[in-house]
C-alpha positions in Angstrom: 0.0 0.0 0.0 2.9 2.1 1.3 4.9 1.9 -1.7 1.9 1.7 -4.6 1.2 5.2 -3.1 4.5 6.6 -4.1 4.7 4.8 -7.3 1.0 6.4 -8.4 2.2 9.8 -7.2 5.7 9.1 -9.6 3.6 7.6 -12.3 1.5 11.0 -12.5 4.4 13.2 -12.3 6.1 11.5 -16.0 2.7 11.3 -17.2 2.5 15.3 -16.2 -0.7 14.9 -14.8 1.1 15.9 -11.1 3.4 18.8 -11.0 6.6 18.0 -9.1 5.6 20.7 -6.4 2.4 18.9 -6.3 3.8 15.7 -5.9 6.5 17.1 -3.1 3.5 18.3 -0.9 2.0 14.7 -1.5 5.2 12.9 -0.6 5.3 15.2 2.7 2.1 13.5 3.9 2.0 10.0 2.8 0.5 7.3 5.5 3.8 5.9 7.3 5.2 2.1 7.1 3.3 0.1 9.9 4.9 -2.7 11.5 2.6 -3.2 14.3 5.1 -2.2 17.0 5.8 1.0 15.3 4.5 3.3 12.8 7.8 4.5 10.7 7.3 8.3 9.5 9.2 8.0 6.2 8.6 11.3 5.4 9.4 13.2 8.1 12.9 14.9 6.7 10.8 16.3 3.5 8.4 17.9 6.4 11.2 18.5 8.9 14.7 19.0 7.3 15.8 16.0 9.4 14.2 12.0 9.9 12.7 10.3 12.6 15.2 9.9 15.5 14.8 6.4 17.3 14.3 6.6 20.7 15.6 3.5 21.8 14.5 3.7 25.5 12.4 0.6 26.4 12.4 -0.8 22.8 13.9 -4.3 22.4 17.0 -4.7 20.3 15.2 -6.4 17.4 13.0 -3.1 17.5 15.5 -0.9 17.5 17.6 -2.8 14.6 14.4 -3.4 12.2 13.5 0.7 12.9 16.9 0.9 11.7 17.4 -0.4 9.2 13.8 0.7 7.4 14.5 4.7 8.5 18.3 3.9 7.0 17.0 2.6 3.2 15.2 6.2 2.8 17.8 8.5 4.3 21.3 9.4 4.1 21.1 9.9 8.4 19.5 7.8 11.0 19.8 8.6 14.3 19.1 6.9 17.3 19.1 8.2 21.4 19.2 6.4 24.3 21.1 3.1 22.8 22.4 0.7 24.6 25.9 -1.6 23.3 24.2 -4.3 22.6 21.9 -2.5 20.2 24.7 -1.0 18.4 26.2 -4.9 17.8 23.2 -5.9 16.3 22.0 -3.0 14.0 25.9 -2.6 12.7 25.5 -6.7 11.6 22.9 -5.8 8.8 23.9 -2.2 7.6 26.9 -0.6 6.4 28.7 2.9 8.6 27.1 2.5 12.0 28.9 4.3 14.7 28.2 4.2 18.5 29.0 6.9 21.1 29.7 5.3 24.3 28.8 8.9 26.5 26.0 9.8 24.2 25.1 6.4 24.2 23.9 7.2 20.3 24.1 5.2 17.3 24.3 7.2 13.9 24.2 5.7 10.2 26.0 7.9 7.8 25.7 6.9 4.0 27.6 9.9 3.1 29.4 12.6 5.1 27.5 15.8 4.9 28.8 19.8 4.3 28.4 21.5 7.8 26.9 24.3 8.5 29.9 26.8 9.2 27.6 28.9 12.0 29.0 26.7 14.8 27.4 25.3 18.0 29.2 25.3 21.0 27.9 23.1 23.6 29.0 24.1 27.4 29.0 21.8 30.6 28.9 23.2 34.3 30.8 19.9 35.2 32.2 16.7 34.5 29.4 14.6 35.3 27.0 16.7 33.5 29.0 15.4 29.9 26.5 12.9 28.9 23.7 15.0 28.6 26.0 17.4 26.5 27.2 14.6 24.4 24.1 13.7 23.3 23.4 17.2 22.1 26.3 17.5 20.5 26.2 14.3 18.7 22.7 15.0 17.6 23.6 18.8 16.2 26.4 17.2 14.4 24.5 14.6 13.1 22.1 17.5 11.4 25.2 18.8 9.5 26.4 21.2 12.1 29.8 22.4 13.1 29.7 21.7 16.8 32.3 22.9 19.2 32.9 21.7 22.6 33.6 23.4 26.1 32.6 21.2 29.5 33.7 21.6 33.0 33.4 25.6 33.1 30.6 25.9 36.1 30.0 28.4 38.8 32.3 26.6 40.9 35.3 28.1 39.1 34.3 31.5 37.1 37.7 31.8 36.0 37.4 28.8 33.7 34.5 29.8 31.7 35.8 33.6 31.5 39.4 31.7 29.9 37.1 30.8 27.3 35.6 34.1 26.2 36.9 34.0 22.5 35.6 30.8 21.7 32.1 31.6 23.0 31.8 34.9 21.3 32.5 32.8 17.9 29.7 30.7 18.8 26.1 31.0 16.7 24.2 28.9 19.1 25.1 27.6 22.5 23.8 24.8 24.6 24.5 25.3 27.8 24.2 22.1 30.3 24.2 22.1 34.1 23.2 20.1 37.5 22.9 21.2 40.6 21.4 25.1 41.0 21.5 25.2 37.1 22.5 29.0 37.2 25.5 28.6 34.6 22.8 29.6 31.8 22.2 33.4 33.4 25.4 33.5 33.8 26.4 33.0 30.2 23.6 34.9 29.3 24.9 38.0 31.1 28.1 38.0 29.7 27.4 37.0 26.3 24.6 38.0 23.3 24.1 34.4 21.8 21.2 32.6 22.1 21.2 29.9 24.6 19.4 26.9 25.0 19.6 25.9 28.9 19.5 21.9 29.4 19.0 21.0 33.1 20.4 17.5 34.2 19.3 15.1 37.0 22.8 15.5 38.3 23.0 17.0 41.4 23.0 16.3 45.2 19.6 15.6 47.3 17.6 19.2 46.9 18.2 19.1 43.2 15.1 16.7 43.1 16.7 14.6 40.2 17.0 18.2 37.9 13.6 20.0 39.1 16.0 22.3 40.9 18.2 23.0 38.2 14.8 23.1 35.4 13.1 25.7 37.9 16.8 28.2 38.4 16.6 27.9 34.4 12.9 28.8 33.6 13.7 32.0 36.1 16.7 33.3 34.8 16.6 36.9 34.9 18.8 37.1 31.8 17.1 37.3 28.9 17.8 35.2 25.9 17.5 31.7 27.3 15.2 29.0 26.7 14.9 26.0 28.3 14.3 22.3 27.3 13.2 19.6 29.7 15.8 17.5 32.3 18.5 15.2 30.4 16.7 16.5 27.1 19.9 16.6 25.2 18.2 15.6 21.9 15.9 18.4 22.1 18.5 20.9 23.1 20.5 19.9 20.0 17.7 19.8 17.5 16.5 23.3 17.9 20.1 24.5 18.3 20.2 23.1 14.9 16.7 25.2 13.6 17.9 28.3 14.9 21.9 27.8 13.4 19.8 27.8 9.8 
């Protein structure tokens, strides 16, 4: 059904009875693959600028490696969050260029490698342990053809570290900025610095942090304008829209 749609819309495009704009806002909207367990959204880049993502978070492994490989026959990029190693092993035994990020714990597909976007992302931790969450945003950014820059340990805690920095930040289009604990390294960055700034709270943090609510609450006060705010550990969201906005 899936794929007699596409061939009708093809078929009226050489017979010129469908203009290819036509056909375009056709393709955009087609009904998506069913496989019972998941409803693949084939179309999603034409809509989006970007596929479906895989969320691989309490999907089995022969989920995640049939999603795979179906989103990976239809688009130079798959991405998948939230992997686990054994995942990896088992979608790289049926398809071609897998890689897996350990910290990020991501798996992308790359057919081809893609031109970046020279407007570069820089993606800030407050500390170590807040690296993962960072990772994954970087990972996804660069995944969407971005040049993605790195900066982590540079909280609060030490001013002096993030201030050493100051060149590398004002050459930034975009910056994620990811913290734990009080969460207030976003206002500060804002303060200093006239980039936008996505704020990413993480669940890292001691007893009062409530898992990241403390850090989500710090960022959806900041008195600084210019900072929005995604939700706790959302690294793939953070990295997405940094993405829209470096367009």
């Amino acid at each position: 059904m899936y794929n007699q749609q596409i061939k009708n819309i093809m078929l009226g495009v050489r017979k010129n009875k469908i203009s290819i704009d036509d056909a375009i806002r056709k393709l955009k909207f087609l009904p998506f693959e069913d496989l019972g367990y998941a409803k693949i959204d084939h179309h999603r880049a034409l809509r989006k600028g970007f596929p479906e993502v895989v969320f691989c978070k309490n999907k089995n492994v022969k989920q995640v490696a049939e999603i795979a490989k179906r989103l990976s026959k239809n688009n130079n990029t798959t991405l998948a969050t939230r992997a686990t190693e054994e995942m990896f092993n088992v979608v790289k035994k049926s398809i071609k260029n897998v890689y897996y990020n350990r910290i990020s714990k991501t798996i992308i597909i790359n057919k081809n490698k893609q031109m970046k976007n020279q407007n570069k992302i820089l993606v800030i931790s407050a500390g170590t342990s807040d690296i993962p969450v960072a990772e994954e945003a970087a990972v996804v950014a660069e995944a969407m053809g971005n040049k993605v820059e790195r900066l982590y340990d540079v909280g609060v805690a030490g001013l002096h570290r993030l201030l050493n920095n100051k060149n590398k930040i004002e050459d930034a289009n975009v910056l994620i900025v990811v913290a734990g604990m009080d969460g207030v390294l976003p206002s500060v960055v804002s303060g200093l610095f006239g980039i936008p700034i996505i704020a990413v709270p993480t669940s890292v943090g001691y007893g009062a942090s409530f898992k990241g609510v403390a850090p989500l609450l710090t960022m959806l006060n900041s008195c600084s304008p210019g900072v929005v705010v995604v939700n706790i550990d959302n690294g793939f969201g953070a990295g997405y829209f940094a993405s829209m906005i470096n367009k």
